[in-house]
C-alpha positions as CSV (number, residue, x, y, z in Angstrom):
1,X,174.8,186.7,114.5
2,X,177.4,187.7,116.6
3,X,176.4,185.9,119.6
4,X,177.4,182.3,119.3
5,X,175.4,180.4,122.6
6,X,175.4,176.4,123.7
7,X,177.4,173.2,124.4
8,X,180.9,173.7,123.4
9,X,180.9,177.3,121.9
10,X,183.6,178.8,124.3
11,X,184.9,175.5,125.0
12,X,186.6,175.4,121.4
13,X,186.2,178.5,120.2
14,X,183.5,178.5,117.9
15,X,183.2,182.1,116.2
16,X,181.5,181.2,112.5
17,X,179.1,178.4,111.6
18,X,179.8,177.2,108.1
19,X,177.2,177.0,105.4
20,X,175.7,173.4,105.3
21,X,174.5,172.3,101.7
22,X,172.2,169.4,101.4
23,X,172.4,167.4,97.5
24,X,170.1,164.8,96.3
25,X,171.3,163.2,93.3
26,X,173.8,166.0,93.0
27,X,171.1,168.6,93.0
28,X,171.2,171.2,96.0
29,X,168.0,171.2,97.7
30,X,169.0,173.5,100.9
31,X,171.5,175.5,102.3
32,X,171.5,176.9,105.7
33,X,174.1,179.6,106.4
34,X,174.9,181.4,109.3
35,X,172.9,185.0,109.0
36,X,169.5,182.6,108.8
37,X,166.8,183.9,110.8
38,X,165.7,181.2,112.2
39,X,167.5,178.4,114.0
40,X,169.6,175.5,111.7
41,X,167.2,172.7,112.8
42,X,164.2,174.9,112.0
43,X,165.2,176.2,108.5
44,X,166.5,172.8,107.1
45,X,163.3,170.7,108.1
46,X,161.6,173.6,106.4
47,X,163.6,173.8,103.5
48,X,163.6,170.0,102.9
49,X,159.9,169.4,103.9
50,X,159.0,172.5,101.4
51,X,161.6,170.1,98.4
52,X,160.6,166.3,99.4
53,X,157.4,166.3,100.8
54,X,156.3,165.6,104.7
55,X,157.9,162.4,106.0
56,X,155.1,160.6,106.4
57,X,154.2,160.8,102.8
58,X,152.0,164.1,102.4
59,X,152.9,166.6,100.5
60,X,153.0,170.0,102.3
């Protein structure tokens, strides 16, 4: 979106977030990139939790 918000956005200019790509053993198992319609935070512990399991152990 269009409307970047919080700590430091105006303060350095921040107009695009950059895809993030998550590997395990060279394998992608998430990427987040900007038009995402849910929060960075949100989506990756989705992603990841939905690929490797619940942290404590469970399976989802």
């Amino acid at each position: 979106d269009q409307d970047k918000q919080g700590a430091g956005v105006d303060e350095y200019g921040i107009e695009f977030i950059p895809p993030v790509v998550i590997e395990r053993n060279g394998e992608e198992v998430a990427r987040f990139v900007e038009d995402e319609p849910v929060p960075i935070a949100v989506y990756l512990a989705d992603r990841l939790e939905a690929v490797l399991g619940h942290p404590n152990g469970n399976a989802t």
